[in-house]
N, C-alpha and C positions, 0 to 999 in steps of 0.2 A: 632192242636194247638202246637202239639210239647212237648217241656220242658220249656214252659214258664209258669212262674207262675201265672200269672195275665193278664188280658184281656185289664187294663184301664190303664195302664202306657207310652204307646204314646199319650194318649188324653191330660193325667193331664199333663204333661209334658206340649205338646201344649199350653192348656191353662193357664199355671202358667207362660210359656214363654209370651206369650200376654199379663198377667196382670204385665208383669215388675218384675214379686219375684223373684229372685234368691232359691234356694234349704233351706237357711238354713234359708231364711225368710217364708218360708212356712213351714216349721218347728218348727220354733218359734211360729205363729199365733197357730198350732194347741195344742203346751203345753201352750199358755195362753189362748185362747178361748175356750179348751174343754177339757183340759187333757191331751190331747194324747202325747207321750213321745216320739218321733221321731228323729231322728239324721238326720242328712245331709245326711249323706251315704245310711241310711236308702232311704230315697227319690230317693236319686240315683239306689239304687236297685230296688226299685216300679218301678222308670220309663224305668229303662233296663229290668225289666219284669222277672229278678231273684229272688225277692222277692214277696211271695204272699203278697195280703189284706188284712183284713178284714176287714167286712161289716161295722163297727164304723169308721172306718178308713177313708174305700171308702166314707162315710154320710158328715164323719168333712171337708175331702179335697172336695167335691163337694161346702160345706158352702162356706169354707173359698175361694175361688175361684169363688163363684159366681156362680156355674154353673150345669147344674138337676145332678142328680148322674145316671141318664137310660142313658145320652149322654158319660158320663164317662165307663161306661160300653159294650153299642151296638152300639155308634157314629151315622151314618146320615142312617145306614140301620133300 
């Protein structure tokens, strides 16, 4: 795995790219749907894989994008 922090930040990417959000609109959903205090940058670190997750994290972005959070994590293997 390397020095990467996180396992799901080319999928969420993926998928937030196909649902049309841009970084800071996915950002925004997550501080009004569930709390979560996210920056743009922040997102941008998730999906370059410099920043870790966590699990609350990896749960809300799974919501707010629709999509299981096991696919976000271990994709089609």
């Amino acid at each position: 795995m390397g020095d990467k922090q996180n396992i799901s930040g080319a999928r969420i990417r993926q998928v937030r790219l196909q649902n049309n959000l841009d970084q800071v609109e996915l950002a925004a959903a997550l501080n009004v749907d569930y709390g979560i205090k996210l920056e743009q940058s922040d997102i941008s670190e998730i999906e370059r894989q410099v920043r870790s997750l966590k699990d609350y994290e990896l749960d809300a972005i799974s919501k707010v994008l629709d999509i299981d959070p096991i696919w976000l994590l271990r994709g089609d293997n």
